[in-house]
N, C-alpha and C positions, 0 to 999 in steps of 0.2 A: 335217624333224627337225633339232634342234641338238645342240650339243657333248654337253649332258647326257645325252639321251636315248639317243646313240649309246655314249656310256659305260656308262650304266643296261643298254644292248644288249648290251653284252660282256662284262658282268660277268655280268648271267643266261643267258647263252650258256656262259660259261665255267663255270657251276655244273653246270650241264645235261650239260657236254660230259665233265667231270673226277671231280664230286662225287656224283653220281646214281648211284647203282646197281639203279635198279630196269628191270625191262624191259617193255616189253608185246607184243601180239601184233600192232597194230593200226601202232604209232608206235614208231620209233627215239628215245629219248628223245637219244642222244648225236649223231646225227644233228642234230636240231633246236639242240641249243645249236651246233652248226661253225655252222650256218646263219644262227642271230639274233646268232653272232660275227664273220659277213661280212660280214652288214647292220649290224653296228655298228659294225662299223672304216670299210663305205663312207661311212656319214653322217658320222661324226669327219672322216674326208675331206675330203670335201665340206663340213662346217662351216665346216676351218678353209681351204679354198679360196677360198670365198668371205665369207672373213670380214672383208677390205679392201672391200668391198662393200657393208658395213652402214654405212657414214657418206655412202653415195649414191653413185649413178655418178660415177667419173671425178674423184673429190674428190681421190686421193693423185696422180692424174695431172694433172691443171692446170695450165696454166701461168699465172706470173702476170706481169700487165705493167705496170710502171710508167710511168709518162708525165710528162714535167719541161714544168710549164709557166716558160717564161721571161719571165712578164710580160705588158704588153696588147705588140702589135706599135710600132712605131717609125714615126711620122706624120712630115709635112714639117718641117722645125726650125721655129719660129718667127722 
């Protein structure tokens, strides 16, 4: 899941949990939104966990090395 959908989660989570007043016999409706508001906050998490990750492993960690060439090497004088 991505950022959105975990947002999309907790927003209909939050409806369910706050705005709902209906009941039934079968399903806690407010029950259900705490629940699709945990799973939305874990994948927001997690999205932005790993979201130095979406340009590739190891990309922000790199080192980079420069190398000086100084010319062809130094032969017998003439």
């Amino acid at each position: 899941m991505g950022l959105g959908v975990g947002i999309f989660l907790i927003a209909v989570g939050a409806i369910l949990a706050f705005a709902v007043n209906a009941t039934s016999g079968a399903v806690d409706v407010h029950t259900v939104g705490w629940i699709l508001m945990g799973v939305g906050l874990a994948s927001v998490l997690l999205a932005l966990m790993f979201w130095q990750s979406w340009a590739g492993p190891g990309y922000w960690t790199r080192r980079r090395t420069t190398y000086v060439d100084d010319g062809p090497p130094a032969g017998p004088p003439l």
